[in-house]
C-alpha positions as CSV (number, residue, x, y, z in Angstrom):
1,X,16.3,-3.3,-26.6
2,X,20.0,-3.5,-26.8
3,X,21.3,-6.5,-24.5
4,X,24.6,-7.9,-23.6
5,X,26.1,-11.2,-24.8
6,X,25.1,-12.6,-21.6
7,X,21.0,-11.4,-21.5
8,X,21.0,-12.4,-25.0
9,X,22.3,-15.6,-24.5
10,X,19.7,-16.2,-21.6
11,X,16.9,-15.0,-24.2
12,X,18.0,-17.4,-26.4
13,X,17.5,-20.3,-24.6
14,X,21.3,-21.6,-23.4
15,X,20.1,-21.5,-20.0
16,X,16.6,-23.8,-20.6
17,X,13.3,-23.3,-21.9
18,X,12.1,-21.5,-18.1
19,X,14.6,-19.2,-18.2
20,X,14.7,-18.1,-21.4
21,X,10.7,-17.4,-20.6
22,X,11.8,-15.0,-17.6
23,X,14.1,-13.2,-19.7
24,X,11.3,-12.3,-22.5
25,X,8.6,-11.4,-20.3
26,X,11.6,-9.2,-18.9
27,X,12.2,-8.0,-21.8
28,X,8.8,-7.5,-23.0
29,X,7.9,-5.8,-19.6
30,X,10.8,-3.2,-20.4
31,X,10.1,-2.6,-24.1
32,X,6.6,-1.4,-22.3
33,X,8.4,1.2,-21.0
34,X,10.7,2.2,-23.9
35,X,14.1,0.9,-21.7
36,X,16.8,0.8,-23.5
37,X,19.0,-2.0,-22.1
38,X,18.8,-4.1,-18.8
39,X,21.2,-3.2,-16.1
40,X,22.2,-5.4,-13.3
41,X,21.0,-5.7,-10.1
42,X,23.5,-4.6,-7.6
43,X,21.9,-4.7,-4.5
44,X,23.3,-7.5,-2.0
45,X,19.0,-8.9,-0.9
46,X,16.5,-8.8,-2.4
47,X,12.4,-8.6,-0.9
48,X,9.1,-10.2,-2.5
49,X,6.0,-8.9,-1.6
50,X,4.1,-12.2,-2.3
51,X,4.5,-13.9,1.4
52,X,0.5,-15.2,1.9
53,X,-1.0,-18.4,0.7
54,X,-3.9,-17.2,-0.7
55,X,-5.7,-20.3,-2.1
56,X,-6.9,-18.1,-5.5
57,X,-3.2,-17.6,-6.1
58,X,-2.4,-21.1,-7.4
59,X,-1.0,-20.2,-10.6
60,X,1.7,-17.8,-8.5
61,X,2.4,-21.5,-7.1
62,X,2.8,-23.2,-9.8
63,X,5.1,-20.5,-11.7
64,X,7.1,-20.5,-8.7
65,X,7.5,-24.5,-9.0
66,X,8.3,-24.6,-12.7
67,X,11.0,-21.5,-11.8
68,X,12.3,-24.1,-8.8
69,X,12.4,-27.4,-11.0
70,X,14.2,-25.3,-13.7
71,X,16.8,-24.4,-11.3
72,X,15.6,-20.4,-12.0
73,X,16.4,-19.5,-8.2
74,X,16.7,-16.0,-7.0
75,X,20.7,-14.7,-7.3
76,X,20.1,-13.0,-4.3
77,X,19.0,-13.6,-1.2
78,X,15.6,-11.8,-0.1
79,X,13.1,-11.0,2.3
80,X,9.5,-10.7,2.2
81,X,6.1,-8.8,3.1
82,X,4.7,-10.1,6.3
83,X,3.4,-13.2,7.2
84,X,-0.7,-13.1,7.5
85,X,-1.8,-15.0,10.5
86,X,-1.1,-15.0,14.4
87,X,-2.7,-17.0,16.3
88,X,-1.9,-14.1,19.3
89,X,-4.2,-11.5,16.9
90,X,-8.2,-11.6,18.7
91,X,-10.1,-13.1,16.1
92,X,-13.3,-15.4,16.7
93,X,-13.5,-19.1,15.8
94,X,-15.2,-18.1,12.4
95,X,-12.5,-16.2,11.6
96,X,-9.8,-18.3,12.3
97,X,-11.7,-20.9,10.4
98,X,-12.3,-18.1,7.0
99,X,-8.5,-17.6,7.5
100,X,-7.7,-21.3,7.7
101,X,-9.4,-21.7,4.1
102,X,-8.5,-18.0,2.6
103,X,-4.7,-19.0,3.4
104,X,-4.6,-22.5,2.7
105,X,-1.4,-22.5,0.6
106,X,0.9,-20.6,3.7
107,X,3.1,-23.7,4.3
108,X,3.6,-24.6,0.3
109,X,4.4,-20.6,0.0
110,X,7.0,-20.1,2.8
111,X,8.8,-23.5,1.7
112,X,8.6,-22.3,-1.8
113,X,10.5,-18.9,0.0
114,X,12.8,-21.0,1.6
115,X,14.3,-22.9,-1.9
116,X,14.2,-19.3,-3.2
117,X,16.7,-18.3,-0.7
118,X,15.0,-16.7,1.7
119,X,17.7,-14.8,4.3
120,X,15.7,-16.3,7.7
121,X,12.7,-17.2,9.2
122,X,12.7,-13.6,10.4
123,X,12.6,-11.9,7.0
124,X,9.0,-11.1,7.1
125,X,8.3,-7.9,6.7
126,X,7.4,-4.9,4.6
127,X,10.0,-2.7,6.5
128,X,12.6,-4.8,5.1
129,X,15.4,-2.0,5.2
130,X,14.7,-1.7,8.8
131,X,18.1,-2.3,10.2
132,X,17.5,-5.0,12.5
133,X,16.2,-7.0,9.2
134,X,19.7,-6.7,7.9
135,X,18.1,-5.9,4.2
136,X,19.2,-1.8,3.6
137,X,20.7,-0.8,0.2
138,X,23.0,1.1,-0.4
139,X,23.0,4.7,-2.1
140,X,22.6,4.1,-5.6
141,X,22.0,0.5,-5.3
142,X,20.1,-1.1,-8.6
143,X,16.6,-3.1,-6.5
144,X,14.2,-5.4,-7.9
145,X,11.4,-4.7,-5.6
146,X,7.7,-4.6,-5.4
147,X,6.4,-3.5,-1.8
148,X,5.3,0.1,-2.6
149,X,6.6,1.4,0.9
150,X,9.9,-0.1,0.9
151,X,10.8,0.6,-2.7
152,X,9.8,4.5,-1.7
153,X,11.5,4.6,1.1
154,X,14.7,3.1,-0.4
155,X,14.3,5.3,-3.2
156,X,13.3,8.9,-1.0
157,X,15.6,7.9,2.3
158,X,18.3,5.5,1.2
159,X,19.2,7.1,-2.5
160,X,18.7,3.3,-4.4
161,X,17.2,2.7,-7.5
162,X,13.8,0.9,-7.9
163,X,10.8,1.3,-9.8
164,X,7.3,0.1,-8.9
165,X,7.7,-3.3,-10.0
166,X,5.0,-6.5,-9.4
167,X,5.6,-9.5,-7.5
168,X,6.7,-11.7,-10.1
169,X,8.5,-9.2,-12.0
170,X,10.7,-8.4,-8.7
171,X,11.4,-12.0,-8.4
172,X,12.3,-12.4,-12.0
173,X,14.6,-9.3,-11.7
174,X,16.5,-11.3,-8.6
175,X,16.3,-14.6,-10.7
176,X,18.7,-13.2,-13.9
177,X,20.1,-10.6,-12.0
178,X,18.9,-7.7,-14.3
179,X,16.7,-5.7,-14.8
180,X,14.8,-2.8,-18.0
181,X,16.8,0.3,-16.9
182,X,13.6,3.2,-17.4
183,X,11.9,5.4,-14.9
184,X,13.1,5.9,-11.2
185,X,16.4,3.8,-12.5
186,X,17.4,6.4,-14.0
187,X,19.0,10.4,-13.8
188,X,15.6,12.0,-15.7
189,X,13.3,9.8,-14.1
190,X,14.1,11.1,-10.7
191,X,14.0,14.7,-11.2
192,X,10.9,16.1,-9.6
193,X,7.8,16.8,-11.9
194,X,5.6,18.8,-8.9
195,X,6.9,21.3,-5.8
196,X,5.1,21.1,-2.7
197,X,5.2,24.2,-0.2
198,X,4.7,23.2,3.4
199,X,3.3,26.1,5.3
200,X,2.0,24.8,8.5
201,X,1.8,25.6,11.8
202,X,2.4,22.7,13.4
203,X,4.5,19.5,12.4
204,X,2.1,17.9,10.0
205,X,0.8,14.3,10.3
206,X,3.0,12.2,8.5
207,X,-0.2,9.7,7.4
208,X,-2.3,13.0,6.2
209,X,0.9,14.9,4.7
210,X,1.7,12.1,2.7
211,X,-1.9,11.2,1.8
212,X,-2.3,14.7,0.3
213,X,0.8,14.8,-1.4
214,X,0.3,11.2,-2.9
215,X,-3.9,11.9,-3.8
216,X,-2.6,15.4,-5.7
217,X,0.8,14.4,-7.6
218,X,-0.3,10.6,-8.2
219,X,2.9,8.5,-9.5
220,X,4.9,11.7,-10.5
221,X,8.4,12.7,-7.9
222,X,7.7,15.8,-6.1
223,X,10.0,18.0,-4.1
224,X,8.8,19.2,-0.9
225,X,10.0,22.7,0.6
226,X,9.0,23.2,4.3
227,X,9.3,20.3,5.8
228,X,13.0,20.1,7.0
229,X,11.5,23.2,9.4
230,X,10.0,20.7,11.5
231,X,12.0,17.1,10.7
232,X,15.6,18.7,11.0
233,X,18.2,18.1,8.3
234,X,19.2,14.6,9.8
235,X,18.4,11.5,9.1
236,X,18.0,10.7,13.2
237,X,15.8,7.3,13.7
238,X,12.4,9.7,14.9
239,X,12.7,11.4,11.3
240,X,13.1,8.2,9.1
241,X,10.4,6.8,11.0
242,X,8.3,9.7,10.4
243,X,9.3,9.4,6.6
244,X,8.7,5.6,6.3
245,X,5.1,6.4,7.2
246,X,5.0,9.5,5.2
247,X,6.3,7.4,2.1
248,X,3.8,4.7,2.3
249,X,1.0,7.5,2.7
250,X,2.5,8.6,-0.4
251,X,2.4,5.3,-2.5
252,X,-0.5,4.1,-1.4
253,X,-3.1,7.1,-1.6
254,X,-0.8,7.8,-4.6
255,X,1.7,6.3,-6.4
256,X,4.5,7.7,-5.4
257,X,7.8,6.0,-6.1
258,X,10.6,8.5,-4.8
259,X,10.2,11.9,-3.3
260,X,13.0,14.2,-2.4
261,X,12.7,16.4,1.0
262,X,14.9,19.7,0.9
263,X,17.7,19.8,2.6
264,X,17.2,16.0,4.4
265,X,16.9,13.2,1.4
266,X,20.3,12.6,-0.5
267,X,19.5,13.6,-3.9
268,X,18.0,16.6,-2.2
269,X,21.1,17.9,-0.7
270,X,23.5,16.8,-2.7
271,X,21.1,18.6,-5.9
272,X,18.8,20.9,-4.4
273,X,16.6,22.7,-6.5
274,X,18.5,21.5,-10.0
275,X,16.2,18.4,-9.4
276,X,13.2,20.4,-9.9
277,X,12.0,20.2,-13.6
278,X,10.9,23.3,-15.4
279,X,7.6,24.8,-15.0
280,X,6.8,22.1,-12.5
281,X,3.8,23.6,-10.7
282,X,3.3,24.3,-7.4
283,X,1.0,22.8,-4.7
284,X,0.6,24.8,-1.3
285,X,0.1,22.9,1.9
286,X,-1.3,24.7,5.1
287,X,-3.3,23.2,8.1
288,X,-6.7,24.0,6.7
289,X,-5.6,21.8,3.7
290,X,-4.4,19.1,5.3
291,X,-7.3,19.4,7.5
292,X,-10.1,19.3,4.2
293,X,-8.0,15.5,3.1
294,X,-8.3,14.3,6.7
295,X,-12.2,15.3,6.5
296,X,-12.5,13.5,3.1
297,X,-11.4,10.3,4.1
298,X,-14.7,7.6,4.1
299,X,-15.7,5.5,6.6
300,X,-17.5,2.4,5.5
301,X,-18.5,1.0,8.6
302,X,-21.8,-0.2,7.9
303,X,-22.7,1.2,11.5
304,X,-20.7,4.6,11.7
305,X,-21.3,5.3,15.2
306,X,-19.9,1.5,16.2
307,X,-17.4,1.4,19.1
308,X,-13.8,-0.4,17.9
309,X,-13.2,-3.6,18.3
310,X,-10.0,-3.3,17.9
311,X,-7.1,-1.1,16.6
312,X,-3.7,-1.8,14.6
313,X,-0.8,0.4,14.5
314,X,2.0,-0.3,12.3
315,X,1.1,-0.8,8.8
316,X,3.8,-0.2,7.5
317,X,6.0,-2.0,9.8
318,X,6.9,-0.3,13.7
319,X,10.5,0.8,13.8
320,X,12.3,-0.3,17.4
321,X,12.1,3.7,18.0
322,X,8.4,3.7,17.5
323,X,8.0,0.7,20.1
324,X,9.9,2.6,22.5
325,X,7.4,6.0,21.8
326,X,4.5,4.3,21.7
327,X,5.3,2.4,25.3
328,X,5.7,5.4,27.0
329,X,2.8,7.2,25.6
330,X,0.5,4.3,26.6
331,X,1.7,4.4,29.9
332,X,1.0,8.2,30.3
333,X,-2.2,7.8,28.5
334,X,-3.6,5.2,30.8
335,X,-1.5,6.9,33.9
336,X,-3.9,10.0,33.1
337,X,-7.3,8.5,32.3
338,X,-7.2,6.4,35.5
339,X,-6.9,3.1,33.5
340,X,-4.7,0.0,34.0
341,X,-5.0,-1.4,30.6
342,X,-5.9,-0.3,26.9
343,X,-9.7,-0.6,26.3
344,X,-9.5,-1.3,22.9
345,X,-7.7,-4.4,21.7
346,X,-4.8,-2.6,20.2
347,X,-2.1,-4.7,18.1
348,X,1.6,-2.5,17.3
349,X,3.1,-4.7,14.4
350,X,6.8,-5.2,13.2
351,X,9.5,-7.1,11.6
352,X,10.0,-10.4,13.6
353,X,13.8,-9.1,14.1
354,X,12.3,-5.5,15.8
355,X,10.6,-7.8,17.6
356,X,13.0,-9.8,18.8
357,X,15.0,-7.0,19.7
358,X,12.5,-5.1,21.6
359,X,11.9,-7.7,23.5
360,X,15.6,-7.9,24.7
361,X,14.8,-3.9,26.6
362,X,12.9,-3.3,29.8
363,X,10.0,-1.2,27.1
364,X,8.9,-4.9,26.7
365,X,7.3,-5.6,30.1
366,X,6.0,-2.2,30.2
367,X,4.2,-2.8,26.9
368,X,2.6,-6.3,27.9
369,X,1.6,-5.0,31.0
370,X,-1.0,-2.4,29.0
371,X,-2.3,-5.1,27.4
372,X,-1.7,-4.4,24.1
373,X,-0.4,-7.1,21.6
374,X,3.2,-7.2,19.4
375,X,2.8,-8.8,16.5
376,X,4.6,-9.5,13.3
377,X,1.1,-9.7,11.1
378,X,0.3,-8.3,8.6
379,X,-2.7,-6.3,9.2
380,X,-3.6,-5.8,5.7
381,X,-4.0,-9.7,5.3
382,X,-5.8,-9.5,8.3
383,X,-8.3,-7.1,7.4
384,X,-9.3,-9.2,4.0
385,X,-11.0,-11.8,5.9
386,X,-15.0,-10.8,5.2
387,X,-15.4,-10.9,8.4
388,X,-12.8,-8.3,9.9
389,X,-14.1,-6.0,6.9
390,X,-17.3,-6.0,8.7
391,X,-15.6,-5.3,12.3
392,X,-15.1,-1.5,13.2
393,X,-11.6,-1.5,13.4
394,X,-8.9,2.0,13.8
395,X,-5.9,3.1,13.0
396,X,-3.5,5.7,12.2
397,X,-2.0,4.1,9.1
398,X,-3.2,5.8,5.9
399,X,-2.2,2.8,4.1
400,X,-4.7,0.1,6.1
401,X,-7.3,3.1,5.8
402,X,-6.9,2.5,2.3
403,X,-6.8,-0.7,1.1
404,X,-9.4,-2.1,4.2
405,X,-12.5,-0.9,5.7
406,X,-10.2,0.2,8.8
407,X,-10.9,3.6,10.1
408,X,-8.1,6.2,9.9
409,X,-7.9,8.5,12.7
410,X,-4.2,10.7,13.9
411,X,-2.3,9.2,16.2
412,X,-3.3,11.3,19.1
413,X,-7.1,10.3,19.0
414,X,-5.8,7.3,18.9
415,X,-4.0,7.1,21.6
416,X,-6.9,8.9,23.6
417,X,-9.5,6.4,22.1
418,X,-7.6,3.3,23.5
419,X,-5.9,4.4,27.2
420,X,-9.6,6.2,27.2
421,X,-12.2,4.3,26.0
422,X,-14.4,4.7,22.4
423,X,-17.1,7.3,23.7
């Protein structure tokens, strides 16, 4: 790898022992990957998805305290995943004491965070380009991020430039500033290797569009025709919301890093079909196929005809538009079936900031008065204790359905199945 006076210098050692350490494993991390040369990180934040203190993470804790004692803080500013506890989440005193122990090292981590250079005590989330976070990139920004549906989303949405990184690589990247340029950093690695033909007859699901897509191209780019029909050729706050749940479909039944949508992503208008590679074959989406991955899904409830116990939406994070939805289809939902509140305990997650914000509208009252719960948790950390894995618990997000034992069903069952009532 070919690296300026300044990387080589910080290889060699001038800058301490620690640092020379996060330069080679840099280095080494890119020479997997055939990169060529680092380049620097130009984004002005930065985001870790390491934000729980998981007590079997201990080494992560002592890194991060031989990084802080050697002075390795991040060059930027960051924020990070979600936080993994509320107390405002329903959860019985077994679980609370499971979480206690499974999370004993929150306080060392966030204080770790905080000498890091954390932007706020509101920078938890996975939606971190939300802009009410205050963390979006700019088009053609160089990241050093980890969270698989914010680096697709910056990538597909915002035009930056991030590969799948881990959580101490991203950290490491923020720490020296640079980063191996390979993969979704660069011109080639961004050209699409599959085509995807939406021909629906409906707007598709965003959760089982971008499951399909993710489960058939894996970690390849593809570029999707069709879809602009039903999401417009703006980039209005209803259609990146749709897309931030359609990217983390994407990356986490897959492993999608970037995707271009015709004639609504940047790189897809500004290139069009010249980001296509040649011969790159062809997968057809209809409603029948969309319908056979919904059908596919498993549910490993170890009763399957179990009524919820409770439901999360927002995995990732809610968008302040999605709050403001979701309100009024509650209302109309419990309006119709007769009800006064949800009959499900349903929690809507989102950045502490979306919060905040929503809160500061009349949609707040309204909410609270259905019953259902905000929170800023993160429902994946949530779902880990062993005993939520064993509670029958919904939700629309393809990524919880994933990762947890969480039921995935669309968002209109959903919303029937909590203003309604589990038959």
């Amino acid at each position: 790898m070919i690296l300026t006076k300044e990387q080589q210098a910080l290889l060699d050692g001038e800058k301490g022992e620690t640092m020379e350490k996060v330069m080679k494993t840099l280095v080494m991390y890119g020479e997997a990957f055939n990169a060529e040369k680092m380049v620097p990180v130009t984004s002005r934040y930065g985001h870790t998805v390491i934000s729980f203190g998981t007590g079997v993470m201990k080494p992560v804790y002592e890194l991060y305290e031989k990084l802080l004692s050697a002075g390795a803080v991040s060059m930027q500013k960051f924020s990070a995943d979600p936080r993994p506890l509320d107390k405002n989440v329903p959860s019985s005193f077994i679980q609370n004491l499971i979480f206690k122990f499974m999370y004993s090292q929150q306080e060392r981590c966030e204080e770790q965070l905080r000498k890091f250079g954390i932007m706020s005590d509101d920078a938890y989330t996975c939606a971190c380009y939300l802009p009410e976070v205050g963390n979006v990139p700019n088009r053609g920004d160089i990241l050093s991020w980890a969270e698989s549906s914010a680096v697709v989303y910056a990538n597909s949405v915002l035009g930056a430039r991030c590969n799948r990184n881990s959580g101490i690589i991203e950290l490491m990247g923020s720490v020296t500033g640079f980063v191996p340029e390979f993969g979704l950093l660069t011109d080639e690695g961004r050209k699409a290797d599959w085509v995807v033909e939406i021909r629906t007859e409906k707007m598709p699901e965003a959760q089982i569009l971008g499951s399909a897509i993710g489960m058939k191209v894996l970690e390849k780019v593809p570029y999707i025709r069709g879809l602009d029909k039903w999401l417009g050729t703006e980039l209005s706050a209803s259609t990146c919301a749709y897309l931030k749940d359609f990217g983390a479909a994407t990356a986490s039944n897959g492993s999608v890093g970037l995707y271009h949508v015709e004639n609504l992503t940047p790189e897809a208008v500004d290139y069009g079909e010249k980001l296509i590679r040649e011969g790159a074959p062809v997968y057809i989406i209809d409603d029948a196929e969309l319908e056979r991955v919904k059908n596919s899904y498993p549910c490993i409830w170890e009763d399957l005809d179990a009524k919820p116990k409770l439901c999360f939406m927002g995995c990732p994070h809610m968008t302040l538009q999605q709050l403001k939805d979701w309100t009024d289809r509650v209302e109309k939902g419990l309006k119709a079936a007769g009800k006064r509140k949800v009959q499900i305990p349903t929690v809507f997650t989102s950045a502490p900031a979306v919060i905040r914000k929503f809160r500061e509208t009349e949609y707040a009252a309204r909410l609270e008065a259905t019953g259902i719960i905000l929170s800023y948790i993160c429902p994946l950390m949530y779902m880990n204790n062993p005993l939520s894995k064993k509670m029958p618990v919904i939700t629309s997000s393809n990524k919880l359905r994933t990762y947890t034992s969480a039921r995935f069903y669309p968002d209109a069952e959903i919303l029937e199945m909590i203003t309604k009532g589990a038959k």
